[in-house]
C-alpha positions as CSV (number, residue, x, y, z in Angstrom):
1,X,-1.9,-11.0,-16.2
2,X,-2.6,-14.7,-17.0
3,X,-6.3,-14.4,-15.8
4,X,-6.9,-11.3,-18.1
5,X,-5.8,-13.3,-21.4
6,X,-8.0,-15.4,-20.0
7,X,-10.9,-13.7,-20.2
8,X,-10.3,-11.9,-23.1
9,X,-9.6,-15.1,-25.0
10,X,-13.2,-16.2,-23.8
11,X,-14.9,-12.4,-24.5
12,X,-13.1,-13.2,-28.4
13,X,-14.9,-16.3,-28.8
14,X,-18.0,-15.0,-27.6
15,X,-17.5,-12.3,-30.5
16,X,-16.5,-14.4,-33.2
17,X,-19.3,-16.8,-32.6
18,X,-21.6,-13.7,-32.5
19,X,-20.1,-12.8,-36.2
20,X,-20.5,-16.4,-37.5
21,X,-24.2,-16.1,-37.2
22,X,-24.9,-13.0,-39.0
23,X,-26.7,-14.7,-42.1
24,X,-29.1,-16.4,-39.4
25,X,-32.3,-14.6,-39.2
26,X,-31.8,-14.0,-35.6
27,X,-29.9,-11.4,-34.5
28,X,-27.4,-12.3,-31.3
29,X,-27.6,-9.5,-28.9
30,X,-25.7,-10.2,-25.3
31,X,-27.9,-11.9,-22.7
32,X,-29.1,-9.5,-19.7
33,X,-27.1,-9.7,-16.4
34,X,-27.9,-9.1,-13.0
35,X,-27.4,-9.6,-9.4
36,X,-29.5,-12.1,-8.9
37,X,-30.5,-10.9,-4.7
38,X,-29.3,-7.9,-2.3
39,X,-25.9,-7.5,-0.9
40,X,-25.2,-7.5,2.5
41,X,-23.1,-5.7,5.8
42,X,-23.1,-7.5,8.7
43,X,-23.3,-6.0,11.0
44,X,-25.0,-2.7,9.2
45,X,-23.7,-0.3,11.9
46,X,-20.3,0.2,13.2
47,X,-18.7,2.2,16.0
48,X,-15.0,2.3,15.6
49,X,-12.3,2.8,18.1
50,X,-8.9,1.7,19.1
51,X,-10.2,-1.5,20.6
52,X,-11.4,-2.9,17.1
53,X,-9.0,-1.1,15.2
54,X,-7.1,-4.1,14.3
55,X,-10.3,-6.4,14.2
56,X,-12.3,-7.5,12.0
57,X,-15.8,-5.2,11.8
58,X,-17.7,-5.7,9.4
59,X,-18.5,-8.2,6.1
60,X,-19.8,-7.2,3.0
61,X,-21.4,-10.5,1.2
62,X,-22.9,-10.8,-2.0
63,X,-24.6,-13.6,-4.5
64,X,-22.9,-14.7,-7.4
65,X,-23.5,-12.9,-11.0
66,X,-23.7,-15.6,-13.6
67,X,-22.6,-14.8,-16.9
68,X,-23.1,-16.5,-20.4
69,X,-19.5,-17.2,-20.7
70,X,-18.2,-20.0,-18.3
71,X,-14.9,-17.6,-17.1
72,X,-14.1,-16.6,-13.3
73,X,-16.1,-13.6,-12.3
74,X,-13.8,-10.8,-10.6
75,X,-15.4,-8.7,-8.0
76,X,-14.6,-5.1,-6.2
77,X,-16.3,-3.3,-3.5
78,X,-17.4,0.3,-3.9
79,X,-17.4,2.8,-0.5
80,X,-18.8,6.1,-0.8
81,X,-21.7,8.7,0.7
82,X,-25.3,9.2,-1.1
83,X,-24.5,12.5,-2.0
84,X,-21.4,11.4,-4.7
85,X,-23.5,8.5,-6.3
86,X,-26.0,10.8,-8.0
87,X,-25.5,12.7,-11.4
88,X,-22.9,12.6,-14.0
89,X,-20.0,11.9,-11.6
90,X,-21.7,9.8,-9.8
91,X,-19.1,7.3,-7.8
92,X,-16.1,8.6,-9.5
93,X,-14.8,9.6,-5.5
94,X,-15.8,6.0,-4.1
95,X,-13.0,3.9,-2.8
96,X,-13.0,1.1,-4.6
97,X,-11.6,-2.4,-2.7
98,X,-10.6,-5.3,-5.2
99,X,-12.2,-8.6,-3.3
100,X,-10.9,-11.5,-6.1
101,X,-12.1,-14.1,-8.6
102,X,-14.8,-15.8,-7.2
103,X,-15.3,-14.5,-3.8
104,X,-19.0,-13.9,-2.2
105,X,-17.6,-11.5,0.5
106,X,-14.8,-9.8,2.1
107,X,-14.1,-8.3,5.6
108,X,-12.2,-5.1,6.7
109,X,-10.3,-4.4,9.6
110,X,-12.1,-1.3,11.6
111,X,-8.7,0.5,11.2
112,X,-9.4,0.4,7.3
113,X,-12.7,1.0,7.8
114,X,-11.8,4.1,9.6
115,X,-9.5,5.5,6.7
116,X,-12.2,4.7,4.5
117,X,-14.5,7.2,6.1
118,X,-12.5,9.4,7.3
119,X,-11.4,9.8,3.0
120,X,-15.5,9.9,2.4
121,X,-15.5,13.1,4.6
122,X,-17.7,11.3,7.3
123,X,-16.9,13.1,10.7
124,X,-14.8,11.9,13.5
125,X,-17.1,10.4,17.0
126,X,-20.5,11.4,14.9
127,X,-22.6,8.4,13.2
128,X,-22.5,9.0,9.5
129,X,-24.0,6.9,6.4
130,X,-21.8,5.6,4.0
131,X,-23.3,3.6,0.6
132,X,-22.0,0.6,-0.4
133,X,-22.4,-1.2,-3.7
134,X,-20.4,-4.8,-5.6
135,X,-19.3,-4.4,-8.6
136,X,-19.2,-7.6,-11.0
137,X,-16.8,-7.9,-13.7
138,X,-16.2,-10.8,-16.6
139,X,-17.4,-9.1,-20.3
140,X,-18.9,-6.1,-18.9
141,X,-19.6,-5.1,-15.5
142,X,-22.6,-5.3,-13.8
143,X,-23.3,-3.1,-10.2
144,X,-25.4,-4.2,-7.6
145,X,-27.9,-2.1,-5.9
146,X,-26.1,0.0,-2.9
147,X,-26.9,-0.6,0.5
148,X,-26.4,1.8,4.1
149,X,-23.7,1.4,6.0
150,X,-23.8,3.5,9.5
151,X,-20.1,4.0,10.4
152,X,-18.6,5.8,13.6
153,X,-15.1,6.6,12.6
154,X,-12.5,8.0,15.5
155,X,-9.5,10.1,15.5
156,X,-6.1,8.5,16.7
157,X,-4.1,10.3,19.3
158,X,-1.4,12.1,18.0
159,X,1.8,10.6,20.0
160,X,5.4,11.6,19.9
161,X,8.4,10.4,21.3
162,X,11.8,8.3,19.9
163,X,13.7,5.0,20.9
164,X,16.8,4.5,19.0
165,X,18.2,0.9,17.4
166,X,22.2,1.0,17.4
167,X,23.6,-2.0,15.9
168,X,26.5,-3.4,13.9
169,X,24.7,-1.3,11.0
170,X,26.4,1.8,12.2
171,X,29.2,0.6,14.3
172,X,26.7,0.6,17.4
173,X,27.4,4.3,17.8
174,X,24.4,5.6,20.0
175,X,24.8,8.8,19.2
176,X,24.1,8.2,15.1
177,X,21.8,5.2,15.8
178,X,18.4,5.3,14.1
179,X,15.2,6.6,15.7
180,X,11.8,4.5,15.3
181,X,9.4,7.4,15.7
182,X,6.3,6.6,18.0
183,X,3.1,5.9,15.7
184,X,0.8,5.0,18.7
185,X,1.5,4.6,22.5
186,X,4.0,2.8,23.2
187,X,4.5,1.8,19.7
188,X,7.7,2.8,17.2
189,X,8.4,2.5,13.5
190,X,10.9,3.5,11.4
191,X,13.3,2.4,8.6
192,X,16.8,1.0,8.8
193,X,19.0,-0.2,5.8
194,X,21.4,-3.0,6.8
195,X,24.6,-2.9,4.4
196,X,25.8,-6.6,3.0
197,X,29.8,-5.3,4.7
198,X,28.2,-5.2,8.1
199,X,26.8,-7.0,10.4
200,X,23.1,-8.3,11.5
201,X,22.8,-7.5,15.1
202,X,21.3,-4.5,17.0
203,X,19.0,-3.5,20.2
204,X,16.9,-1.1,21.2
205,X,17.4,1.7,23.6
206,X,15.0,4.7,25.3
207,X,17.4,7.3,25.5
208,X,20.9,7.9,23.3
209,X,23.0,6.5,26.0
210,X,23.5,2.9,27.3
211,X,22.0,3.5,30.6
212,X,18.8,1.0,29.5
213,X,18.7,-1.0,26.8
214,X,16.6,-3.8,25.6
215,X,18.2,-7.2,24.0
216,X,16.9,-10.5,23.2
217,X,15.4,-13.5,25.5
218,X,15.1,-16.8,24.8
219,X,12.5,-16.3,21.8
220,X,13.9,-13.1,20.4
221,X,11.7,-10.9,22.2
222,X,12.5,-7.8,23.7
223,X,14.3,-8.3,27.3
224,X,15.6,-5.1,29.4
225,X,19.5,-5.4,30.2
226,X,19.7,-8.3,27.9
227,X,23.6,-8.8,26.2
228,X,22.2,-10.9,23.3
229,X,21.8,-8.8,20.4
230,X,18.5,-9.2,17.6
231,X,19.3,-10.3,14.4
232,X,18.1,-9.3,11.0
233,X,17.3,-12.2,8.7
234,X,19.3,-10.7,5.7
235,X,21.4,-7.2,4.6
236,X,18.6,-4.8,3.1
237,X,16.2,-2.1,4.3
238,X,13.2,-3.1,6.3
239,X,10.2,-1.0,7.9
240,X,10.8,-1.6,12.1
241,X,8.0,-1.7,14.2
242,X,8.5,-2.0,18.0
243,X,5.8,-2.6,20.5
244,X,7.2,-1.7,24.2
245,X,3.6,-2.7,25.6
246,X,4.2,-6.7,24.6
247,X,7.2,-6.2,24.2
248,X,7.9,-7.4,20.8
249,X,9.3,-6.4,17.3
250,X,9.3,-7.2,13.5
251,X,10.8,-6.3,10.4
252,X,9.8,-6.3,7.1
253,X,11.6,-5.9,3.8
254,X,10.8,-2.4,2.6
255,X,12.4,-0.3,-0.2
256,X,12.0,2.7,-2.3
257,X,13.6,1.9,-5.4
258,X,14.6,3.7,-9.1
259,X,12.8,1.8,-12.6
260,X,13.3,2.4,-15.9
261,X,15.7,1.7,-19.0
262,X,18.6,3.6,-18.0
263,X,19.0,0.9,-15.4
264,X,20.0,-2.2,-15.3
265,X,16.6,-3.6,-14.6
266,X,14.4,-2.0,-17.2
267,X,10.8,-1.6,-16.6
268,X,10.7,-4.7,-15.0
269,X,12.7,-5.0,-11.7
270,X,13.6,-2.1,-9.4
271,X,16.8,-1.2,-8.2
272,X,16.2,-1.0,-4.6
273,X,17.7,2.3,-3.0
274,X,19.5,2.4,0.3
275,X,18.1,4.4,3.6
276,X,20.1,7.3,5.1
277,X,18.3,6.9,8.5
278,X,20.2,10.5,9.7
279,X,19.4,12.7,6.7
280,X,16.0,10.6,6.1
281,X,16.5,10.4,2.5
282,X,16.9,7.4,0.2
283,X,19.9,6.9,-2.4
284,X,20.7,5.2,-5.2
285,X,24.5,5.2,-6.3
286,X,25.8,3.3,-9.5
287,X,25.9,3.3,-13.2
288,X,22.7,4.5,-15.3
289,X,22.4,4.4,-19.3
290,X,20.8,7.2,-21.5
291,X,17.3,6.3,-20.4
292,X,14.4,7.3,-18.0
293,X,13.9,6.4,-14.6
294,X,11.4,6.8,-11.8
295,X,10.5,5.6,-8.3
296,X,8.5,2.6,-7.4
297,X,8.2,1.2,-3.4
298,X,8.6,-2.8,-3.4
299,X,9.4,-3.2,-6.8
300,X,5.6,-2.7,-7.6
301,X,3.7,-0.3,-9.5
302,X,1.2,-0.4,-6.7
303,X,3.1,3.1,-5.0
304,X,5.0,4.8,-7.6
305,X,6.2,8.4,-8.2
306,X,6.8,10.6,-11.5
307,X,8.2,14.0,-12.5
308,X,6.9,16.1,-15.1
309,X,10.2,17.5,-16.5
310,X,13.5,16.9,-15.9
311,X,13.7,20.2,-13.6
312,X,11.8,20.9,-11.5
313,X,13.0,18.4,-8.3
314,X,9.5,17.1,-7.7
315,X,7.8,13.9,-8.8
316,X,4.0,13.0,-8.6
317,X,2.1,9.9,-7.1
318,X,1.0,7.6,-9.9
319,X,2.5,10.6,-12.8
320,X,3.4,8.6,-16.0
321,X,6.5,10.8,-16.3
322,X,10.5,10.1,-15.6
323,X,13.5,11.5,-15.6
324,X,15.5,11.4,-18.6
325,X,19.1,10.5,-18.7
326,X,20.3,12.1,-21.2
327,X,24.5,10.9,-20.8
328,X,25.3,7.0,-19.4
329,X,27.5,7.5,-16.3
330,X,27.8,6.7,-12.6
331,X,25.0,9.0,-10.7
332,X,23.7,9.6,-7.1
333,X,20.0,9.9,-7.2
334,X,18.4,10.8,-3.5
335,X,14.6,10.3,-3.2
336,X,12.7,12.3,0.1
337,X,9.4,11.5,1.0
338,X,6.9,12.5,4.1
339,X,5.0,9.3,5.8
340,X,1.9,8.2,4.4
341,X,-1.3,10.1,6.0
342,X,-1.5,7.8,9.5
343,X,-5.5,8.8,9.3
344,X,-6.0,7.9,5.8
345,X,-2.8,5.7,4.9
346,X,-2.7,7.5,1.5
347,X,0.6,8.7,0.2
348,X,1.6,12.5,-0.2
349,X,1.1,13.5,-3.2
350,X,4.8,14.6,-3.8
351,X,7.9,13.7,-3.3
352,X,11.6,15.3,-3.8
353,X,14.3,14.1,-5.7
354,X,18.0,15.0,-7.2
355,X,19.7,13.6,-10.2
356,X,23.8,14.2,-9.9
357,X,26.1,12.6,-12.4
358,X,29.6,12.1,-10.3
């Protein structure tokens, strides 16, 4: 927020110095801006796959724009195919990437690269073209000319399979223990919320029964047979990832969570929501005001989810809408949501949730 007062303050001096010379014979008009060369790609064609998936493929680089206001110039990169930059909606379905304040390039991973494509509507195993163009921003912004970019996106392999995480969570019962779903070979994921009355430990088994199991070595990694349990760093929900190829885990902190004035944390903070890893839901339980509340993942508006009335169940990605509380009480609030597209890594576009005063 800071850098945007910022520049406006230095866009209101640029006006008000503008107005102070109107009885001058001159008239002040803004000075022409421009990139001052050609962007860049390097390299200019890219074959993806799962080898380079998690690699760095390609950099787009650009010179600097210079303004006639000494501010810090913010710059975004534009993705998109020839046939949507042409007309009166031209680039309004480009996928746009924010690069920073004073940054002359920026490199993607080839898995984003691949969603990126794959969005565009560039088929799978088949070289396609995609355009590419920097857009400058300080008082106004400026575009550079687009360049090609020749991108072979791929298909993952759908996978399936479960291991399952009993741990002091759940009272180590294997039988209600959390699955991690597979996400690519040999790799899991799932979510787990640890409760502040239990404790941190867990493993990891391949089947619901004890007959193998995976504990901790010496450095926390996975070890078959092993009697030393993992640890979480603190009670909360976390996103669990578990690599059986290097034999490996992490987790990090991750939480849907309900905003708003009818709780306790206003627009500002989120009320993080607990996991239900066996019904696969999320829920909130505690006291709400008369108010409106939503759903926001990470306490960020980055993700967030709205309903259009107070009826229907359903709530909408990025919908300025909430649910209105219309008595203060204690309520259970449940939140269901489907993964994010694995292809894409865009979030459904709706979600279901209940509202129950208790």
């Amino acid at each position: 927020m800071k850098k945007y007062i910022n520049k406006l303050l230095v866009i209101c001096t640029l006006l008000i110095l503008s107005a102070s010379c109107e009885n001058d014979a001159i008239l002040t008009t803004l000075k022409e801006v421009s990139f001052s060369g050609p962007i860049e790609a390097s390299p200019n064609t890219v074959v993806l796959s799962t080898d380079n998936e998690n690699e760095s493929v390609v950099t787009i680089s650009w010179p600097a724009v210079v303004y006639p206001v000494n501010a810090p110039v913010s710059y975004a990169i534009q993705f998109d195919v020839a046939s949507d930059t042409i007309g009166a909606t031209a680039w309004e379905k480009s996928v746009r990437v924010e690069a920073g304040e004073e940054v002359l390039s920026k490199s993607f991973l080839g898995t984003d690269l691949n969603k990126m494509a794959i969005k565009l509507g560039l088929p799978v195993d088949v070289a396609g073209k995609m355009v590419v163009r920097v857009e400058s921003t300080l008082d106004r912004k400026i575009y550079s000319k687009a360049i090609a970019l020749t991108v072979t996106p791929f298909a993952k392999q759908v996978v399936f399979g479960q291991i399952y995480m009993p741990g002091s969570y759940q009272d180590w019962d294997i039988n209600t223990a959390a699955a991690l779903d597979a996400v690519s070979s040999g790799i899991y994921q799932g979510y787990v919320t640890f409760p502040e009355t239990k404790g941190l430990g867990f493993k990891f088994n391949t089947e619901r029964n004890w007959a193998q199991f995976y504990g901790a070595d010496a450095n926390g990694n996975l070890m078959d047979h092993s009697d030393t349990d993992f640890q979480i760093a603190a009670p909360g929900s976390y996103q669990m990832t578990v690599n059986l190829n290097t034999l490996k885990w992490t987790a990090v902190a991750f939480s849907w969570g309900v905003v708003g004035d009818a709780t306790d944390g206003g627009w500002d903070n989120s009320t993080n929501m607990s996991y239900d890893h066996q019904l696969k839901i999320w829920k909130f339980k505690g006291a709400l005001k008369v108010g409106n509340v939503k759903f926001r993942l990470n306490n960020a508006w980055t993700i967030n989810y709205g309903p259009k009335n107070n009826d229907e169940g359903k709530v909408y990605l990025d919908n300025p809408g909430a649910h209105y509380i219309s008595e203060a009480g204690t309520y259970e609030i449940t939140f269901s949501i489907q993964e994010k597209d694995p292809t894409t890594g865009i979030y459904p576009a709706t979600a279901i949730y209940t509202v129950k005063k208790i």
